[in-house]
C-alpha positions as CSV (number, residue, x, y, z in Angstrom):
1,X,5.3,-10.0,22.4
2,X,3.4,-8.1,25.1
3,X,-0.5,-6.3,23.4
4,X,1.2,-2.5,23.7
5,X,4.4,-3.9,21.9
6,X,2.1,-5.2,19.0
7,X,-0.1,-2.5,18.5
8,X,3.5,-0.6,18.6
9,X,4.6,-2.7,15.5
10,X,1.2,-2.3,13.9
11,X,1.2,1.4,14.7
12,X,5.1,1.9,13.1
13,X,4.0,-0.6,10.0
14,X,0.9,1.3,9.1
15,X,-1.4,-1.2,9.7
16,X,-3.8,-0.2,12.7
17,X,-7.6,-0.7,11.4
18,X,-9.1,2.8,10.9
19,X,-12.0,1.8,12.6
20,X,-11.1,-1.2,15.2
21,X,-13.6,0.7,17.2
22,X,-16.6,-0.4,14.6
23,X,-14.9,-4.4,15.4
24,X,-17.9,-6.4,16.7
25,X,-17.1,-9.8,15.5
26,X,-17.0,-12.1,19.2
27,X,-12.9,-13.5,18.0
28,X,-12.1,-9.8,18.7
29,X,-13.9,-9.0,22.1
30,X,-11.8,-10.6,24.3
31,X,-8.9,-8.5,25.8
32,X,-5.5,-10.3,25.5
33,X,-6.3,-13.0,22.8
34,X,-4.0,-13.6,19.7
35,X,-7.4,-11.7,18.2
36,X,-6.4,-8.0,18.1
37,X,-9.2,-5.7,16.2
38,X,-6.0,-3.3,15.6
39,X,-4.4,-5.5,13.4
40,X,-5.9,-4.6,10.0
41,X,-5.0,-7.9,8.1
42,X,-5.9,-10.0,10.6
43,X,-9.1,-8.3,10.9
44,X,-9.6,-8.6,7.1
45,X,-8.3,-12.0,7.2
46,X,-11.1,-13.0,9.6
47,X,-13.9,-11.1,7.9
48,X,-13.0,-13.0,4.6
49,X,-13.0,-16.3,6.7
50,X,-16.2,-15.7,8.3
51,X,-17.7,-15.3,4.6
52,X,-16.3,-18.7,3.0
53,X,-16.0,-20.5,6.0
54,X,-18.8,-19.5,8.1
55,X,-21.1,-19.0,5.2
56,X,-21.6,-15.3,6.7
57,X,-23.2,-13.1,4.2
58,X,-20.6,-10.4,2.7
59,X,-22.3,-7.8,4.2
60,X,-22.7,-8.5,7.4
61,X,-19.2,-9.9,7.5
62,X,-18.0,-6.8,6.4
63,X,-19.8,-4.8,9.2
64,X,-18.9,-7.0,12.3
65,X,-15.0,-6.6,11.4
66,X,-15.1,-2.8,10.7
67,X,-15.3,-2.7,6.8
68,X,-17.7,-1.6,4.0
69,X,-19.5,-3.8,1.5
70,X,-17.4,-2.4,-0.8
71,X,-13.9,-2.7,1.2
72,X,-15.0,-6.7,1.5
73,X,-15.2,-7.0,-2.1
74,X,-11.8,-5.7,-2.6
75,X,-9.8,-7.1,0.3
76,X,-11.6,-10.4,-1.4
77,X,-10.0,-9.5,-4.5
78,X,-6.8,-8.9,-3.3
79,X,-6.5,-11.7,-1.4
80,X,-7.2,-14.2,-4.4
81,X,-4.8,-11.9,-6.5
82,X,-1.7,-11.9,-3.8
83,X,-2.8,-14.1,-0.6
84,X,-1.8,-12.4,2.6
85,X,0.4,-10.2,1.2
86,X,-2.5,-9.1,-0.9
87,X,-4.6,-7.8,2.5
88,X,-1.2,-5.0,2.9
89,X,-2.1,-1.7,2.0
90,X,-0.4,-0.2,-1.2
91,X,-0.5,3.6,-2.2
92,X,-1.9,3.5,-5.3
93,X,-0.2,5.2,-7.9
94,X,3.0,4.9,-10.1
95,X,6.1,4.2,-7.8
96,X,8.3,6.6,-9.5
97,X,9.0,7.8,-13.3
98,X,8.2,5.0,-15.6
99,X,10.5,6.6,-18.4
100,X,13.2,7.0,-16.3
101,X,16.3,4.3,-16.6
102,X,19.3,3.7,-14.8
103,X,21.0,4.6,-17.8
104,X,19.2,7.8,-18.2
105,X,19.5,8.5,-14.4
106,X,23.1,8.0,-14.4
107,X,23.0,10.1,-17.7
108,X,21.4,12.9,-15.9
109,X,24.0,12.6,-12.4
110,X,27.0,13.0,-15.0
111,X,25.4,16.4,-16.9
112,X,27.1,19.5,-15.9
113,X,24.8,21.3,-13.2
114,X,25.4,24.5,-15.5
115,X,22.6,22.8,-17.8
116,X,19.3,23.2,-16.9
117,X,16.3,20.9,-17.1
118,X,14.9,21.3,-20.2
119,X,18.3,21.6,-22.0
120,X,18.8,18.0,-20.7
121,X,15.0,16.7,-21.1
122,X,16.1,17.8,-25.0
123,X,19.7,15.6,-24.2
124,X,18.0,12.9,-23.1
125,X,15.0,12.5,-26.2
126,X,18.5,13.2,-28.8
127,X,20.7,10.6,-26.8
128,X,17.7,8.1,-25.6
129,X,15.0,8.8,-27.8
130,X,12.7,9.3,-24.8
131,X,10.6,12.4,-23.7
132,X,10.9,13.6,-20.3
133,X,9.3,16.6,-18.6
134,X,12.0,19.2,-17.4
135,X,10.8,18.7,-14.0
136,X,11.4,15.1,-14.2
137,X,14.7,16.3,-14.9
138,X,15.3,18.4,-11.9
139,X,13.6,15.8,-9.7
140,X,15.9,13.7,-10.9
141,X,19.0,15.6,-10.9
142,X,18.1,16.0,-6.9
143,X,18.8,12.7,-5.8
């Protein structure tokens, strides 16, 4: 895989370094290496290796590969939590309505589209004994 067809993949995946500009450590400065400062978890990777490995201080690890004290500390954590897979990016947040079941969802695609929301939010807490938010409802219903 060519350097411009990487950084394509990296680019489509999300995980371009925000700053591979700021990318000083010397496994990085040569063009054309397996080293690419684009690659976020790579670059996060290394910066965690030069720390335990190297015996670099956090700090300045962080700085030569782009990162805050504070983003060290965390890629850190997440990498002991989840290993590489741990250095990927997550949106944080809820993925999606914690309250809301298959059976509830299929519930809700079988309701007559004559009903609205909150006429089926009251439906559902009768039928399931759980309390949804009319929009939840509609949000729902719109799948």
């Amino acid at each position: 895989m060519s350097q411009e067809e990487r950084r394509t993949a990296l680019e489509e995946s999300g995980l371009v370094h925000p700053r591979l500009q700021l990318v000083s450590a010397p496994l990085f400065s040569s063009a054309g290496s397996f080293f690419m400062a684009a690659d976020k978890v790579q670059v996060k990777y290394e910066m965690l290796r030069a720390h335990q490995v190297e015996g670099m201080s956090a700090t300045a690890s962080a700085a030569t590969h782009g990162y805050s004290r504070a983003a060290f500390y965390l890629a850190a954590a997440a990498f002991e939590h989840g290993g590489m897979a741990g250095l990927l990016d997550e949106r944080p947040g809820r993925r999606g309505p914690v309250k809301l079941t298959p059976a509830i969802a299929a519930f809700l695609a079988a309701a007559p589209p004559t009903l609205s929301g909150a006429d089926l939010a009251q439906e559902v807490g009768a039928r399931f004994g759980v309390v949804l938010h009319r929009r939840t409802v509609e949000r729902a219903r719109r799948r």
